[in-house]
C-alpha positions in Angstrom: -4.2 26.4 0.1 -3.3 24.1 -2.5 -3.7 20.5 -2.6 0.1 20.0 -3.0 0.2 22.3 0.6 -2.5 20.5 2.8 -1.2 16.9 3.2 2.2 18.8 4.8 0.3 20.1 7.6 -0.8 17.4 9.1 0.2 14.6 8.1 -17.1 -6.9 6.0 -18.4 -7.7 5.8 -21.0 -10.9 6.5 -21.6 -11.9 2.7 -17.8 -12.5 2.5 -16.5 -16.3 2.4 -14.4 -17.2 5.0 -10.9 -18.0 4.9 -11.3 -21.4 5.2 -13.5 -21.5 1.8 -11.1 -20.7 -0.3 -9.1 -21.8 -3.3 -5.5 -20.7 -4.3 -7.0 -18.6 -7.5 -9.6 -16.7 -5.2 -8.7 -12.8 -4.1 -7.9 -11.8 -0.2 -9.3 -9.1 1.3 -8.7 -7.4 4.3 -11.6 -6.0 6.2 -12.3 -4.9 9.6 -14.3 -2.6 11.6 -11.4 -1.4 13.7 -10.8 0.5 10.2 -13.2 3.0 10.7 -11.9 3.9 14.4 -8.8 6.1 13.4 -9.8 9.8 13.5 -7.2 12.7 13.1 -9.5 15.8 13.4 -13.3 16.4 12.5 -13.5 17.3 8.6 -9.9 15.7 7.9 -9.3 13.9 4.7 -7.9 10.7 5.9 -11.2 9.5 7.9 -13.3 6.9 8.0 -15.2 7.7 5.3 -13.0 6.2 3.3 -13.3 3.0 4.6 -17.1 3.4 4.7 -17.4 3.3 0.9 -15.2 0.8 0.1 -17.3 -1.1 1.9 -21.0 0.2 0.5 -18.7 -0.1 -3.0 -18.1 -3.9 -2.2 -21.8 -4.6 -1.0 -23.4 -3.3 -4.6 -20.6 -5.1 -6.8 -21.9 -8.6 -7.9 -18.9 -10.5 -7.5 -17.7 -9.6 -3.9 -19.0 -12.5 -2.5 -16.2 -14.5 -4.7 -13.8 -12.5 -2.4 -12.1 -14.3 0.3 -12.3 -11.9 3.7 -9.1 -11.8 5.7 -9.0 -10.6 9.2 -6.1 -9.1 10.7 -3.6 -11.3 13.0 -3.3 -10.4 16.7 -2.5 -7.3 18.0 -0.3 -8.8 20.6 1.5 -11.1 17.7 2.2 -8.2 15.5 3.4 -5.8 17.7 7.0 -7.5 18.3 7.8 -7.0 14.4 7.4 -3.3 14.2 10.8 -3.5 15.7 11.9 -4.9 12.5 11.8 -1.2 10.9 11.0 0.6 13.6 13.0 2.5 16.8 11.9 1.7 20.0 11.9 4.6 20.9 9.0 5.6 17.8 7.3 3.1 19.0 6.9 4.4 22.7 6.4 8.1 21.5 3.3 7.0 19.5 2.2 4.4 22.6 1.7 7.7 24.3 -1.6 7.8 22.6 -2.3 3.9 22.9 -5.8 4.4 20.9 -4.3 5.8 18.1 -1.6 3.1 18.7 -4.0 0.2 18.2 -5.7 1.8 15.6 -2.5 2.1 13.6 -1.1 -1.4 14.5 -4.7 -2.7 13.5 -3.7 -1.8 10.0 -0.2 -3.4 10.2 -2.1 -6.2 11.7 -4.3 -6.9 8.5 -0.8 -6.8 6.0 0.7 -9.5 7.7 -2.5 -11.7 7.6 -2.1 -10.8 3.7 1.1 -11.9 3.8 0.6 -15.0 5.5 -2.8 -16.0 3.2 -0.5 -15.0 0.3 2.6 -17.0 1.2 0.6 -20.5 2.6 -0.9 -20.6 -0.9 -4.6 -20.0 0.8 -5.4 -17.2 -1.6 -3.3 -15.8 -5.2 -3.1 -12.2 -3.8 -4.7 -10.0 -1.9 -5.5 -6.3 -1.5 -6.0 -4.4 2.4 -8.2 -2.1 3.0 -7.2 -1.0 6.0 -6.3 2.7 7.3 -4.4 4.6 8.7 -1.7 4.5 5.7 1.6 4.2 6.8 4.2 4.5 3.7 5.7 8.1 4.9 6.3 6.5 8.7 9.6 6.6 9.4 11.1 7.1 13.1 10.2 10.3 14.3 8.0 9.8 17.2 4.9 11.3 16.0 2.5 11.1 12.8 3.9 11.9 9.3 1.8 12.6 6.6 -1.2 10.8 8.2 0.9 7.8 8.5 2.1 5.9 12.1 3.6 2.4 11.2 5.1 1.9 8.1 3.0 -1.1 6.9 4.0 -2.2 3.9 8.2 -1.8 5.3 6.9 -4.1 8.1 5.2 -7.1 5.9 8.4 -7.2 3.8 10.7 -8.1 7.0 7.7 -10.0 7.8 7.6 -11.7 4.6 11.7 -12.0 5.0 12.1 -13.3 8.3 8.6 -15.6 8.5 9.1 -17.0 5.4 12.3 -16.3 4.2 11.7 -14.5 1.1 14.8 -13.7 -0.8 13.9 -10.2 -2.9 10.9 -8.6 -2.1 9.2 -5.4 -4.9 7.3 -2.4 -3.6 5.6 -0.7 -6.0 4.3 2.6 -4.7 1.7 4.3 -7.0 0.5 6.8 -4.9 0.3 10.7 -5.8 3.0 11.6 -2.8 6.4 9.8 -2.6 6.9 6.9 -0.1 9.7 8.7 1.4 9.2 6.0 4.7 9.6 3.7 2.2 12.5 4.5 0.6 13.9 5.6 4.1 13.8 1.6 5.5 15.6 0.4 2.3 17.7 2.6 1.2 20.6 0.2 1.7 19.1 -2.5 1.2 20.3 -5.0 -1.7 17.0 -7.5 -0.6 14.3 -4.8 -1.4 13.9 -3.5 -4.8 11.6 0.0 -4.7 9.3 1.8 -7.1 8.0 4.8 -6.8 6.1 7.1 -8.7 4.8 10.2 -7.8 5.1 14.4 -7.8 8.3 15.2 -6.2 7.2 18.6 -5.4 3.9 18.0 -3.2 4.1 17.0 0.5 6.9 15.3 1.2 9.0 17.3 -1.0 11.0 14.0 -1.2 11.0 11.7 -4.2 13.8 13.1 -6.6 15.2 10.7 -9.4 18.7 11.4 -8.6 18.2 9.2 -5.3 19.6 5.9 -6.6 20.0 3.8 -3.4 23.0 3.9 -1.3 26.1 1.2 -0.3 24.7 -2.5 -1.5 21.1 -0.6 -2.2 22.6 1.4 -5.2 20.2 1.0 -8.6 17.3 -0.2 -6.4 15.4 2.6 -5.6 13.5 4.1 -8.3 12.0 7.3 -8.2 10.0 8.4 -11.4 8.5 11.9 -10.6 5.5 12.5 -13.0 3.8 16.5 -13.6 0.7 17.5 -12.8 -2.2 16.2 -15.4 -0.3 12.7 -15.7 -2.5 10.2 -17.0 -3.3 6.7 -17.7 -1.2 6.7 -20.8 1.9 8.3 -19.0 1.9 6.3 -15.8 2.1 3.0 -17.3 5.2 4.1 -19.6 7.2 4.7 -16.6 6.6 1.4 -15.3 7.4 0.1 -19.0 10.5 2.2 -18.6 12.2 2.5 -15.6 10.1 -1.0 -13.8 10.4 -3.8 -16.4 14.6 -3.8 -16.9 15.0 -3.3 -13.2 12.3 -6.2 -12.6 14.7 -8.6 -15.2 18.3 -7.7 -13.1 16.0 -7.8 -9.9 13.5 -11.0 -10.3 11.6 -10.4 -6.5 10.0 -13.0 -5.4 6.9 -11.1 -3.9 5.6 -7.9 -5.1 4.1 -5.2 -2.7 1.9 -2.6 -3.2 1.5 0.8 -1.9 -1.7 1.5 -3.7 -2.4 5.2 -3.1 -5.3 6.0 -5.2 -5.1 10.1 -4.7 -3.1 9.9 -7.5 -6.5 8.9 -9.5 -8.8 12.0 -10.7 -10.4 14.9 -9.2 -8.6 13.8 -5.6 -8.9 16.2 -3.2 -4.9 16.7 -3.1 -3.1 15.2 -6.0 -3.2 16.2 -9.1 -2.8 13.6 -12.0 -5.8 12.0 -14.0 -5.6 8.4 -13.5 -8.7 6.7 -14.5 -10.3 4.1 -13.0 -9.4 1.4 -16.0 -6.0 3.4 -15.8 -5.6 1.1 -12.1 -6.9 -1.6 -13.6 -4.9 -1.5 -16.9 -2.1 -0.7 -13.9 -2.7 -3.9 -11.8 -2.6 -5.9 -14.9 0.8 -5.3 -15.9 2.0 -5.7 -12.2 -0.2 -9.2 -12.1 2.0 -10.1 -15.5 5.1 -9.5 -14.0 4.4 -11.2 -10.5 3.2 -14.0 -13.0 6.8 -14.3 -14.4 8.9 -13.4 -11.4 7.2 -14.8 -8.2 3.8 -17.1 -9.0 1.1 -14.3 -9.0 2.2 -13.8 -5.2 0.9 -9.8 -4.9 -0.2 -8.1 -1.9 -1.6 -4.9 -2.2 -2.3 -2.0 0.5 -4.5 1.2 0.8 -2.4 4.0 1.1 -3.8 7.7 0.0 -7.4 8.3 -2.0 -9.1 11.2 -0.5 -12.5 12.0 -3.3 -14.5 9.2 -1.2 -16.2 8.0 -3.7 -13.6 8.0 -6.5 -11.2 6.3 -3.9 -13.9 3.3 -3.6 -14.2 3.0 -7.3 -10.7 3.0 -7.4 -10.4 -0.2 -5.3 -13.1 -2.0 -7.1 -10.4 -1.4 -10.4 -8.1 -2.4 -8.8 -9.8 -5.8 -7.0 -11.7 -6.6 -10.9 -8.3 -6.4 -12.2 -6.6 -9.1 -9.1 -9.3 -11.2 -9.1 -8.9 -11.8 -13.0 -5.6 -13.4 -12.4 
């Protein structure tokens, strides 16, 4: 079985400064221990592992204690807005398993906290590292490619509604399209998504010729990339296709699906986007958010299955943020 095949089938810490110790330059991050509750089967690829070495990543890297640690909101107070993208009746079908429920609500919990530390000025941006993903939720009842909740769908009506943000950007780097994503926004003339990926693994979703529909049309981006993409290759297409979209566009917060499966030797993409490739990556996003929408980023795990690779990948990806 290939790696394009698998994902189909079934789809901190103390040293940390507190919240209230921060300044506006300083670098969220979302932590929790709820994280490493979620489990789909014994051996499967999205498990808590994952979480696990981002963590053991951020206690041997010198400068995590300059990062401030976010909690997630309330269960109870987040639960209302996945109504905001989702059916009710989704949400019931997955209640039917209210473990699982929590567990994926958990992670929706920890974006909106991002988006609230991002939006009261507390920190410049901030990254989640929260699990289960959620970018190929959409309303089906049941789990799609891993994924429960759409997060990152649900912090931009968050970030729309709370704080009454205009144009919100979702970047999606991860190796698999956002098909949730682009599902929740299709329409939409207020979001503005990016999405690169290989059109031809799991979903099977992601071709360019989907433009956006009705008052949508022109904003949503689909860049499909070949097998052995690297560094080099990825950040043309956002030099391409991103940057004259970003000028007619101008968002005024950026979001990020940051699946790192589309880095080297995953277990089921395959590009080879290096570790500087993220950072090199999150540095031309962090110049654009600089232009458009005063550094306001916030940036969520999505996919990164080679354990270790997918923790090394985050620490890119936090040097580069917290360099802003």
């Amino acid at each position: 079985m290939n790696r394009r095949q698998f994902i189909g089938l079934t789809c901190l810490m103390p040293f940390l400064r507190p919240v209230q110790a921060t300044k506006l330059n300083s670098v969220g991050i979302v932590l929790d221990e709820g994280y490493l509750k979620h489990h789909i089967s014994v051996a499967h690829p999205e498990s808590p592992a994952r979480y696990r070495a981002i963590q053991q990543a951020l206690a041997e890297a010198p400068w995590s204690s300059l990062l401030t640690r976010l909690s997630p909101l309330a269960l109870s107070s987040v639960e209302p807005w996945l109504s905001t993208v989702h059916s009710d009746k989704h949400i019931t079908a997955l209640r039917r398993n209210q473990t699982t429920f929590n567990n994926a609500l958990l992670a929706t919990a920890g974006c909106l906290a991002a988006i609230d530390a991002v939006m009261q000025g507390t920190v410049r941006n901030a990254f989640c590292a929260s699990r289960p993903p959620g970018h190929h939720a959409t309303n089906t009842g049941q789990e799609e490619g891993f994924c429960y909740f759409n997060h990152i769908a649900v912090a931009a009506r968050y970030a729309q509604q709370h704080y009454e943000v205009g144009k919100v950007l979702i970047i999606d780097w991860d190796y698999h399209h956002g098909n949730g994503t682009e599902w929740a926004f299709y329409r939409d003339p207020s979001v503005l998504f990016f999405s690169t990926h290989d059109q031809f693994a799991y979903p099977g979703t992601g071709s360019p010729s989907r433009k956006g529909d009705g008052p949508g049309e022109g904003l949503n981006i689909n860049v499909h990339l070949d097998c052995g993409c690297d560094d080099k290759t990825l950040l043309a297409a956002f030099e391409q296709h991103l940057r004259p979209a970003m000028e007619n566009f101008k968002p005024e917060l950026i979001l990020i699906s940051a699946g790192f499966d589309s880095r080297q030797d995953d277990l089921l993409g395959c590009f080879e986007i290096t570790d500087d490739g993220f950072y090199q990556l999150t540095r031309w996003v962090m110049a654009e958010a600089d232009r458009y929408c005063d550094g306001r980023i916030v940036s969520l795990l999505e996919g990164g299955y080679n354990i270790k690779g997918n923790s090394r990948a985050v620490l890119s990806h936090l040097q580069a943020l917290r360099q802003g």
